[in-house]
FILUMMAR-460800 format. One record per residue (C-alpha): residue in one letter; z, x, y. Coordinates in steps of 0.25 Angstrom, whole numbers, padded with zeros to 4 digits, always signed. Example, Ala and Ser with C-alpha at 12.3 -4.5 7.8 and 13.67 -1.06 7.14 Angstrom:
<sites>
A+0031+0049-0018S+0029+0055-0004
</sites>
This chain:
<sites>
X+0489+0249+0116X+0476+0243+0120X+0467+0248+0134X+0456+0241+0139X+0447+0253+0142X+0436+0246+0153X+0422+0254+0150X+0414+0260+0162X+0399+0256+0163X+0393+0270+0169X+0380+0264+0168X+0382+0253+0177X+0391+0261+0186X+0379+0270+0188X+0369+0258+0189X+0378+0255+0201X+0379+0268+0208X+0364+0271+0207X+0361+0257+0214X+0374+0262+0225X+0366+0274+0226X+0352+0269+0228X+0356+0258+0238X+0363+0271+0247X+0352+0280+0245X+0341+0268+0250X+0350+0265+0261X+0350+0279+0266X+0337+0279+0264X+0333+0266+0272X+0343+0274+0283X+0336+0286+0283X+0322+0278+0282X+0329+0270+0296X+0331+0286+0302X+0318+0290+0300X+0312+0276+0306X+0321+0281+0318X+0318+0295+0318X+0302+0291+0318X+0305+0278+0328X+0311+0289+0336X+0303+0300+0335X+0289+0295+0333X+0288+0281+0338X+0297+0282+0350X+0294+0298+0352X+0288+0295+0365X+0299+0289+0372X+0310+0296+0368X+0303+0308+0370X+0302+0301+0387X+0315+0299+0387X+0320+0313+0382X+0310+0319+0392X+0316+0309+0403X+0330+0316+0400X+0323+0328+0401X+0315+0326+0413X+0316+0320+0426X+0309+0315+0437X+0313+0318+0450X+0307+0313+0464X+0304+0323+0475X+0306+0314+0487X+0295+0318+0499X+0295+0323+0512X+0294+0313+0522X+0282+0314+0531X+0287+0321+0545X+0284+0312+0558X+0277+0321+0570X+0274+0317+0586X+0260+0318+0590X+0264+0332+0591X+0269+0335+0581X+0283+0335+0583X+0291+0331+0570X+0299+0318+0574X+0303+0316+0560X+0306+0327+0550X+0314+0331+0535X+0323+0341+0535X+0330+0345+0522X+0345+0342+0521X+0357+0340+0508X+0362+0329+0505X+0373+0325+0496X+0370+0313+0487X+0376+0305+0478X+0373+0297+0465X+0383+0286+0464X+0379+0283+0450X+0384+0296+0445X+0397+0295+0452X+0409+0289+0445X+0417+0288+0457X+0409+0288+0471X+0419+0288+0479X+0428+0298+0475X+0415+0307+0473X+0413+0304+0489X+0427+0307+0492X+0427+0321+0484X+0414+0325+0490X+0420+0322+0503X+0429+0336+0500X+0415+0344+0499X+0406+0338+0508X+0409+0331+0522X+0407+0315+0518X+0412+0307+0530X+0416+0291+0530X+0400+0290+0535X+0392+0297+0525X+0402+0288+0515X+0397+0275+0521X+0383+0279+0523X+0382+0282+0506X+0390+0270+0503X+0379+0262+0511X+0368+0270+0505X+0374+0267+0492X+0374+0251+0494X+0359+0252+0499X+0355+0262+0489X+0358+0257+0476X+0345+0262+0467X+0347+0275+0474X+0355+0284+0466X+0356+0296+0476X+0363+0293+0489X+0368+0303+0500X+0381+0303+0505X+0379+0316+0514X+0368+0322+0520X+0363+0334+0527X+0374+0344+0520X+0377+0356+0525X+0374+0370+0516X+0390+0371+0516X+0391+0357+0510X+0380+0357+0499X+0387+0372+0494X+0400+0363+0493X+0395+0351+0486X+0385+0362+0476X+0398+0369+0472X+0405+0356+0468X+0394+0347+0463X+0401+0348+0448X+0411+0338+0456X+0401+0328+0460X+0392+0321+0448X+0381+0313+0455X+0381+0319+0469X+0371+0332+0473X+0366+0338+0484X+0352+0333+0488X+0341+0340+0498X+0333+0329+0505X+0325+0328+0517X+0332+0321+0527X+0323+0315+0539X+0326+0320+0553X+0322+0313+0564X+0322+0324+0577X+0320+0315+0589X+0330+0305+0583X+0331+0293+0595X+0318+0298+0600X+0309+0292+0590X+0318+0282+0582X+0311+0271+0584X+0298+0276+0581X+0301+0285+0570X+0311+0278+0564X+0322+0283+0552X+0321+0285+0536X+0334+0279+0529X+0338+0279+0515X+0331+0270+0505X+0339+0257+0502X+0338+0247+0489X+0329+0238+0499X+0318+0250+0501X+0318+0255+0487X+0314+0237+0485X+0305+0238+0493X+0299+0252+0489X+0299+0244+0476X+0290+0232+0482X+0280+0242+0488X+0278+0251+0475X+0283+0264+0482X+0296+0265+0476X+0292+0279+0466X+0287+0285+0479X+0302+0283+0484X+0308+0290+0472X+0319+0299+0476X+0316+0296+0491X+0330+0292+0498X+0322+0288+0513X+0313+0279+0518X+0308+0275+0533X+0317+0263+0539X+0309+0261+0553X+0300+0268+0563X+0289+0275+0557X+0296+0281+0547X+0296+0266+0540X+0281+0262+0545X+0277+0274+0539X+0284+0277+0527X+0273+0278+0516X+0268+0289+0523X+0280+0295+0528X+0286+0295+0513X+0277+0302+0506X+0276+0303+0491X+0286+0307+0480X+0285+0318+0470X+0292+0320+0456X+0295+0332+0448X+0299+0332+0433X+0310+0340+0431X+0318+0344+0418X+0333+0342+0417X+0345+0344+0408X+0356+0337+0401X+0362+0337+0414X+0351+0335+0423X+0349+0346+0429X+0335+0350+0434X+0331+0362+0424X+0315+0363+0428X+0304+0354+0434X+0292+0349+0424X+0283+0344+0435X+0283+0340+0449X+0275+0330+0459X+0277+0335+0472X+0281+0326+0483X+0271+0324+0496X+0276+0323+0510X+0276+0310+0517X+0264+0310+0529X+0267+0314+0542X+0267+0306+0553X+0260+0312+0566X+0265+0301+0577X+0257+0299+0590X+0270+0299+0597X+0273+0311+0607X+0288+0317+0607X+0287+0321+0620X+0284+0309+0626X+0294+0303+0616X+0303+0309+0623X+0299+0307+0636X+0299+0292+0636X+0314+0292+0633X+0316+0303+0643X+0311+0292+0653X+0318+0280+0646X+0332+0289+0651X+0344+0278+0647X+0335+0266+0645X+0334+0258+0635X+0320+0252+0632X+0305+0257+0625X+0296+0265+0627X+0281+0268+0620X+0270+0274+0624X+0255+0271+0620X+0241+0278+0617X+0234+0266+0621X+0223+0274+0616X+0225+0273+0601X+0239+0265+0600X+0245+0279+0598X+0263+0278+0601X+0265+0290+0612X+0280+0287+0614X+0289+0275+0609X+0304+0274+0616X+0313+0265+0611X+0328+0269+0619X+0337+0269+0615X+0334+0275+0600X+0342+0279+0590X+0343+0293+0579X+0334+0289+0566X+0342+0302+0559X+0355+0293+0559X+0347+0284+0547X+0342+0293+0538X+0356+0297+0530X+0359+0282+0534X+0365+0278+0547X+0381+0280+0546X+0388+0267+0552X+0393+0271+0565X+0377+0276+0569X+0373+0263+0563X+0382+0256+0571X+0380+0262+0583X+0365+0260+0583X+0366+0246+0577X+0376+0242+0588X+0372+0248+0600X+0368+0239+0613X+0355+0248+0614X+0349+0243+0602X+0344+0258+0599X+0339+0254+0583X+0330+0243+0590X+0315+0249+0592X+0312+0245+0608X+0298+0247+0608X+0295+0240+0595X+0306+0229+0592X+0312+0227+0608X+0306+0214+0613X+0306+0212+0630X+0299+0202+0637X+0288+0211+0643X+0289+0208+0660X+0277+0210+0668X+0271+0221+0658X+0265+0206+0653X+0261+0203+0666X+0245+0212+0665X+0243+0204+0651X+0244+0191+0659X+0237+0195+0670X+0226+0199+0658X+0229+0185+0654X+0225+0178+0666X+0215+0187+0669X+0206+0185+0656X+0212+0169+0654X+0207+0167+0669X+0218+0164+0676X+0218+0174+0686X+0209+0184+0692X+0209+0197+0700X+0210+0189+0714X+0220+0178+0711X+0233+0179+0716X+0245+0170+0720X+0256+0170+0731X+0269+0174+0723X+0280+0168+0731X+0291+0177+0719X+0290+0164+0709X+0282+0154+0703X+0286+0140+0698X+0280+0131+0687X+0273+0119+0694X+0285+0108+0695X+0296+0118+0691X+0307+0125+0702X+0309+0136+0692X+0304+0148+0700X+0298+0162+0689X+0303+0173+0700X+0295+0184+0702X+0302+0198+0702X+0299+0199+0716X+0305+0189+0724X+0297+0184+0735X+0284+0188+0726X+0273+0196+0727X+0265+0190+0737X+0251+0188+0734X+0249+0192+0720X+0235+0194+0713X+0234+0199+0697X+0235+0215+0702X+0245+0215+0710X+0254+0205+0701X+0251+0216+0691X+0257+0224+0701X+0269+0219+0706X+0272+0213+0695X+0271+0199+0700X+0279+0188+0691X+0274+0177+0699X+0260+0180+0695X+0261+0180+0682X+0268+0167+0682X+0258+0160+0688X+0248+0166+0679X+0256+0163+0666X+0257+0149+0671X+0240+0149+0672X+0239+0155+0660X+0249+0147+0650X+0257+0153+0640X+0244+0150+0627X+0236+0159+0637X+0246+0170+0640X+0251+0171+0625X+0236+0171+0617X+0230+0182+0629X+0242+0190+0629X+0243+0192+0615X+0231+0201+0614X+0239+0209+0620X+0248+0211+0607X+0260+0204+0613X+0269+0197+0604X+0262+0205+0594X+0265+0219+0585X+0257+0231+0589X+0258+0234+0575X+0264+0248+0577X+0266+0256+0567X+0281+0256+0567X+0290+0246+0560X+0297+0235+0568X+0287+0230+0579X+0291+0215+0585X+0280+0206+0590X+0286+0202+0604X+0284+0188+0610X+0272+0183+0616X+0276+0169+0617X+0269+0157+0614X+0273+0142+0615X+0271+0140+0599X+0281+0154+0599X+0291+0146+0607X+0289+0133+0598X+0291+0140+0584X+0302+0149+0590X+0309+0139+0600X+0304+0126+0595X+0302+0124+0611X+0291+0121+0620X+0284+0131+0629X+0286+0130+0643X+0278+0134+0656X+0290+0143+0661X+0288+0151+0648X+0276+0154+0650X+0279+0160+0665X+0290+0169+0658X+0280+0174+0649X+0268+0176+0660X+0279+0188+0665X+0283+0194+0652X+0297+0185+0651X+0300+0173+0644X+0298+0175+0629X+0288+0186+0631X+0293+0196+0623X+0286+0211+0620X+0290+0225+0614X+0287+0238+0621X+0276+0239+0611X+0269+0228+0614X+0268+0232+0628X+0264+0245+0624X+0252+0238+0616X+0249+0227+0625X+0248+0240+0638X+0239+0247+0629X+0228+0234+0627X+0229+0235+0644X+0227+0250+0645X+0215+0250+0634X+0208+0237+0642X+0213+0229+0628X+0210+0240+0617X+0223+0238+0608X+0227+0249+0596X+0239+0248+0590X+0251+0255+0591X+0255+0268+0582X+0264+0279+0581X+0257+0286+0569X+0245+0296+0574X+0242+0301+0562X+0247+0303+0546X+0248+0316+0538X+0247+0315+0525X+0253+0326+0517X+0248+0323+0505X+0233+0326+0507X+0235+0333+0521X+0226+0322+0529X+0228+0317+0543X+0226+0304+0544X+0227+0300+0561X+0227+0286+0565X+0216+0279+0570X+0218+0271+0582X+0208+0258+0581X+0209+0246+0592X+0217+0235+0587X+0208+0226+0597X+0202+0226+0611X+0206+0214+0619X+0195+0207+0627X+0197+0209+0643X+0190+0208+0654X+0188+0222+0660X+0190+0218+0673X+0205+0210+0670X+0209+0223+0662X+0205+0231+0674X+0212+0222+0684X+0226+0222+0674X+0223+0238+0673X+0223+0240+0688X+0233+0233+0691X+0244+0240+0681X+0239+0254+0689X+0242+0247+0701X+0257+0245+0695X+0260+0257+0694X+0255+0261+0710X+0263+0258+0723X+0265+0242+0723X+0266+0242+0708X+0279+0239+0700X+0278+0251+0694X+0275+0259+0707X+0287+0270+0707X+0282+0274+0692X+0267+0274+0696X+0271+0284+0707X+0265+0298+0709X+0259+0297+0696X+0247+0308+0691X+0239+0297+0681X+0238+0283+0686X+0244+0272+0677X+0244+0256+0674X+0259+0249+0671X+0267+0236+0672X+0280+0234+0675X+0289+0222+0669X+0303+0218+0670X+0310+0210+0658X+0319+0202+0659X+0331+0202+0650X+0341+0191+0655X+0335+0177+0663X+0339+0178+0678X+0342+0164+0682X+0333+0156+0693X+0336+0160+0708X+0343+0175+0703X+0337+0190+0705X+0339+0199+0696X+0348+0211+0699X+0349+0221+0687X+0363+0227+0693X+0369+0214+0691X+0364+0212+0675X+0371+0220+0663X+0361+0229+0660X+0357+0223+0646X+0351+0213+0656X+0343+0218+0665X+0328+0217+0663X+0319+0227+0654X+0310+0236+0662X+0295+0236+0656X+0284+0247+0660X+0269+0245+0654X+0260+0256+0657X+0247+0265+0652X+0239+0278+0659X+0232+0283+0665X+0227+0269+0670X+0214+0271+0669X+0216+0279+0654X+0225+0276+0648X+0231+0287+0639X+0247+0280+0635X+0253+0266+0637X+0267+0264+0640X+0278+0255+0639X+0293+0255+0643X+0304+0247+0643X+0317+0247+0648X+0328+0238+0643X+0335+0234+0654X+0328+0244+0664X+0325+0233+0675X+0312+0233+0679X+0299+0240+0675X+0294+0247+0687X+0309+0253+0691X+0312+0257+0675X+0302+0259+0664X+0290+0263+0673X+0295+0275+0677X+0299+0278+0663X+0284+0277+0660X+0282+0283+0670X+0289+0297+0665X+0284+0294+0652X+0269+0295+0658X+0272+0306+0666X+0276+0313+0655X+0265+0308+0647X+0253+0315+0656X+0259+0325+0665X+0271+0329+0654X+0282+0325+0664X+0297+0325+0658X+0303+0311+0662X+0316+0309+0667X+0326+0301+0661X+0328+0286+0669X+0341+0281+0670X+0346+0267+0664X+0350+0259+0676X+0343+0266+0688X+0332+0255+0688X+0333+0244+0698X+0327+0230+0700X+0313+0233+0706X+0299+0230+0702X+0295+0225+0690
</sites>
């Protein structure tokens, strides 16, 4: 039997194998070789950055958010002031289910169908935020609850913040004004303006008064402190720390107490009020009724506060003094006369017969005068004093409405007073190019008569009355209006005060300021329009009464306020400074729909003036107890 015996050849077997063998081994050399690039990529050429990044896990930096500057009376009574509260905040990020979280934390804490809507509203405006309160100011009780069942709630904690607290709430709402949460819009615009890192952590910001004008210095600057954590970021030790300082103070030339007093006086009125150092420009008292409470915005206002305020007839969100627009009656009436005086149309002696109404030359449209039958014979003081409508619409006539609008500018109407509070309007002082461009009509010679009394399209704010009073009782020395007396700043302990520089001095005669000057006394004395406020007074002072008119009275009608709706009848205006010979404080009030100005808002100034010098506590004037007589 034959077999085929096939032979091995170990040699080339083992030729093969050691080639197997070589090719592994350099392979797992090339991947070793790859390693240790790695390892030394790692380890020596990136060492820096991953050494960053392992600290940043490490380490964190943590905002410390601080104090807002406190705002003071010239007193120093705090009218706006932190107080330490909890607050019970929520990451929606770290939430899985937001809602059903809510609804849970509802069985620990009290959430009602308000503070729901509020965070839902937070969190449409808030979207870089990641830390947003549905509750705030918890009660001891309540933060023990939460504390003991936190285990249950990943991503919501228990915070301590400073809340802002406003003591005279309507008092000063207008003036001071409200922080609010920080929107998307802010954070832009804090963005635009390079200040965003000084915001870090900050949940606030001023929204109007001068808790927005004066922001910068109210906020203060941010700190940080490094700070260890574990795996589960927890705070195990602080590295370092950069403490926070204070926002300034604000010391406000403002007095509480006369604050107060002025709406004491102002009773049910609705209207404005503000008070003036004509001195320096200083704000002694600012009154806009009716008001409303600033602590309702900080948390964010819930919607049936909002609405209320939003939608009420009284309008108590809208600023009076600074934003309400009136024509201005016959408080315009001494810067005509000024006008006619220093144009030359009219001196001391003129006078005219006023029959109670003047006519354009080939026109039977009669301008009434308040006083029917007229005045009689009427020279420039005593049409200051009794308020004569005729006169001024003869002189307006003389004068031209060129000559009324470029003198009685210099007065700073149809202008800003550039107050240092947010929100100022310019009013109206009209013009024939104003009624072109706004119009596209012609001006003609009854406007200018409107205007020559302080109707037609003369518009002005309470402010502007204030000002353009101050330039009469300084004999034409203008200052600007401010609120802010002086600035501490806590981070160096200086005081900085301001400095009152005149804006301008107007050029007047002596003599016509004199005679205007006079005359204005001689207002407030028996035959004046202002007469029963000027009574029995220990310090002698200067005023002008006006009468604006809301709704046109047709030709051949009286006007009877006990036959007009409320709304309607005319807005009583009050102009004044004292003593009249020195003046110390300058004075204006308005009375929406008060009637007229001797029977309504003189005496209010007057209360507030008694109480200025003597101390006097006014009593409060009832809304309706004004009747229809003098201007």
């Amino acid at each position: 039997m034959n077999y085929d015996v096939e032979l091995r050849n170990h040699l080339k077997e083992l030729r093969s194998f050691h080639i197997r063998l070589a090719i592994a081994a350099i392979f797992v050399v090339l991947l070793f070789c790859l390693l240790l690039a790695r390892f030394f990529y790692l380890q020596v050429i990136r060492s820096e950055h991953y050494t960053t990044l392992a600290e940043a896990n490490r380490i964190a930096i943590m905002p410390l958010v601080p104090n807002r500057g406190l705002i003071f009376d010239r007193n120093g009574i705090a009218l706006a002031q932190n107080h330490t509260t909890y607050t019970l905040e929520i990451i929606p990020d770290k939430v899985t289910n937001l809602e059903a979280a809510i609804e849970e934390l509802a069985t620990l804490i009290e959430i009602t169908p308000e503070d729901h809507r509020r965070f839902n509203k937070l969190k449409r405006e808030n979207t870089r935020f990641k830390s947003l309160p549905i509750r705030t100011r918890l009660s001891d009780a309540e933060v023990a609850r939460f504390a003991a069942n936190r285990y249950r709630f990943p991503g919501i904690e228990i915070k301590a913040r400073l809340l802002r607290h406003y003591p005279y709430a309507e008092l000063l709402s207008h003036v001071i004004g409200y922080i609010g949460r920080i929107s998307d819009k802010d954070l832009e615009q804090l963005e635009r303006d390079n200040a965003l890192e000084n915001y870090r952590g900050s949940s606030h910001i001023g929204r109007i008064g001068l808790e927005q004008s004066y922001e910068k210095e109210l906020h203060g600057i941010t700190g940080f402190e490094e700070v260890e954590i574990d795996v589960a970021g927890r705070h195990v030790r602080t590295l370092s720390r950069t403490p926070p300082v204070a926002g300034n103070d604000l010391t406000l030339s403002l007095d509480i107490k006369l604050q107060q007093a002025a709406e004491t006086a102002f009773g049910d009125y609705r209207g404005a009020l503000i008070a003036m150092d004509p001195e320096n420009g200083e704000i002694l008292a600012f009154v806009s009724k009716p008001g409303f409470d600033p602590n309702l915005f900080v948390d964010g206002i819930d919607h049936l506060n909002w609405r209320l305020l939003n939608e009420s007839i009284d309008r108590p969100l809208n600023n009076r003094a600074l934003r309400g627009v009136y024509p201005p009656g016959s408080t315009f009436k001494p810067f005509m006369a000024l006008a006619g005086l220093e144009l030359g149309k009219r001196t001391f002696s003129y006078s005219i017969s006023d029959p109670g109404y003047f006519s354009l030359p080939g026109s039977q449209h009669r301008f009434r005068d308040w006083k029917p039958g007229g005045h009689g014979r009427v020279n420039l003081h005593k049409s200051l004093v009794v308020s004569c409508d005729t006169y001024y619409y003869m002189l307006a006539h003389d004068l031209g409405i060129n000559n009324i609008f470029s003198y009685i500018s210099q007065f700073g109407f149809g202008k800003r007073t550039e107050i240092d509070i947010p929100g100022e309007v310019a009013g109206l002082l009209p013009s024939p190019d104003w009624k072109k461009k706004r119009f596209n009509q012609n001006w003609f010679p009854g406007d200018t008569i409107s205007v020559g009394i302080g109707q037609g399209y003369n518009l002005s704010t309470p402010l502007q009355l204030t000002f353009a009073t101050m330039l009469l009782a300084n004999e034409g020395i203008a200052y600007r209006p401010h609120f802010v007396k002086q600035i501490h700043d806590n981070k160096n302990g200086q005081v900085y005060a301001h400095k009152a520089k005149p804006m301008y001095t107007l050029d007047i005669k002596k003599e016509n300021m004199a005679h205007v000057r006079n005359a204005l006394v001689d207002v407030t004395r028996p035959g004046g329009t202002a007469a029963r406020a000027g009574a029995n007074t220990a310090y002698t002072f200067a005023g002008k009464t006006g009468t604006s008119q809301v709704i046109n009275i047709k030709q051949g009608e009286r006007y009877n306020a006990n036959k007009i709706n409320e709304r309607h009848r005319d807005h009583a205006l009050f102009t004044a400074y004292a003593p009249a010979d020195n003046p110390k404080i300058v004075l204006t009030v308005l009375v929406e729909n008060g009637g007229s100005g001797g029977s309504t808002a003189a005496p209010i100034a007057r209360q507030v003036l008694d109480y200025f010098f003597l101390g006097k506590m006014p009593e409060p004037l009832l809304a309706g107890t004004a009747g229809n007589p003098q201007r």
